[in-house]
C-alpha positions as CSV (number, residue, x, y, z in Angstrom):
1,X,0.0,0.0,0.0
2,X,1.1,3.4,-0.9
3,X,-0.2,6.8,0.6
4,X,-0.5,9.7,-1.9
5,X,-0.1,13.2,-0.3
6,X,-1.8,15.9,-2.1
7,X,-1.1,20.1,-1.0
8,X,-2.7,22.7,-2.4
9,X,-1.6,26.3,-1.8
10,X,-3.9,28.9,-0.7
11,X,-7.2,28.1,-2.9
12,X,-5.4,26.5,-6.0
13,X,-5.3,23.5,-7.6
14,X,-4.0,20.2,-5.4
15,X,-1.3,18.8,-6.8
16,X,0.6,15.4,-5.8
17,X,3.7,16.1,-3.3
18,X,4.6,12.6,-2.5
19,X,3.7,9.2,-2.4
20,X,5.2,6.7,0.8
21,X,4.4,3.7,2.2
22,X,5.3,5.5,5.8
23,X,2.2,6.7,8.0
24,X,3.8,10.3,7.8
25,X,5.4,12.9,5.6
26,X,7.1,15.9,6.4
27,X,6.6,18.8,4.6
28,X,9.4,21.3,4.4
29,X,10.4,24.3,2.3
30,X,7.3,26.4,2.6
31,X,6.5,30.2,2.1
32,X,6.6,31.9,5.3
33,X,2.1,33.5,5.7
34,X,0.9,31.1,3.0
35,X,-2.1,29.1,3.7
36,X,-1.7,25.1,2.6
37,X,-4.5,22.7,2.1
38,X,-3.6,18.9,2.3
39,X,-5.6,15.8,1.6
40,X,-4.3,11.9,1.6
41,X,-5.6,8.7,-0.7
42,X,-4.2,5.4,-0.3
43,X,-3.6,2.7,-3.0
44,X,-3.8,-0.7,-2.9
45,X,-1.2,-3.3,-4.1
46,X,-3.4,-3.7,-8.1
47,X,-2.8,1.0,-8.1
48,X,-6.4,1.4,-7.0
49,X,-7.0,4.7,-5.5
50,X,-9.0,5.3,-2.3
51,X,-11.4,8.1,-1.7
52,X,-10.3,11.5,-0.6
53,X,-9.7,11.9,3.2
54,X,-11.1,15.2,4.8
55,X,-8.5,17.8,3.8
56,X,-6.9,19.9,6.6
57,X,-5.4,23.3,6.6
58,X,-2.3,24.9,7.7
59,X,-0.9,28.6,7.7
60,X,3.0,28.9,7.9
61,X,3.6,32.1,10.4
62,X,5.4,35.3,8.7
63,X,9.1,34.9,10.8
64,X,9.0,30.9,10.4
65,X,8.0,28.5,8.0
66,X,6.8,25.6,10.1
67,X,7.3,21.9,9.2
68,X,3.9,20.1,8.9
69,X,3.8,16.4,9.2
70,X,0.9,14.4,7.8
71,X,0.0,11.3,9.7
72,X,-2.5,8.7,7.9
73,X,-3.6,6.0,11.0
74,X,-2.4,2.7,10.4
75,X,-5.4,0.6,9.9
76,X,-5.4,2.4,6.6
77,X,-4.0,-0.7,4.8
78,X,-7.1,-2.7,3.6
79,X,-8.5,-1.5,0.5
80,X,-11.7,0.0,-0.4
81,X,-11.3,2.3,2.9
82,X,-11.5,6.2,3.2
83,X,-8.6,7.7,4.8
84,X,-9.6,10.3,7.2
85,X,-7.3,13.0,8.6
C-alpha cells in the first residue's frame, strides 16, 4: 500500500507532493504566511486509488516556516477504505 499526499496552496489546484508507504510525511520548504490545504488517498497493491480523506489546513507564520507532518492511521491498509485526517 502506498499513501498519496496531495497540497494545495492557498485556494489553488491540489497537486501530488509525495507518495510513501510510511504513515507520515514531512513537509518542508514552505512560504513563510501562505495558507496550505492537504488531503491523503491510499492505493492498494493492483494501483487502485481510495477516496479522498477530509483535507486539513495549515498557515506557515510570517518569521517561520513551520514543518507540517501528515500522519494517515495505520489501519489504513485494507482496500476500499477512506482515509480520514
Amino acid at each position: 500500500m502506498r499513501i498519496l499526499v496531495y497540497r494545495a496552496t492557498g485556494t489553488g489546484t491540489p497537486a501530488l507532493v509525495a507518495s510513501t508507504t510510511g504513515t507520515s510525511y514531512t513537509d518542508t520548504g514552505l512560504t513563510p504566511t501562505t495558507s496550505y490545504t492537504y488531503y491523503v488517498t491510499a492505493t492498494d497493491t493492483d494501483g487502485n486509488e481510495s477516496g479522498a480523506s477530509t483535507s486539513v489546513t495549515a498557515t506557515t507564520t510570517a518569521n517561520n516556516v513551520e514543518v507540517v507532518t501528515v500522519t494517515v492511521p495505520s489501519y489504513t491498509h485494507q482496500p476500499g477504505l477512506t482515509v480520514y485526517l
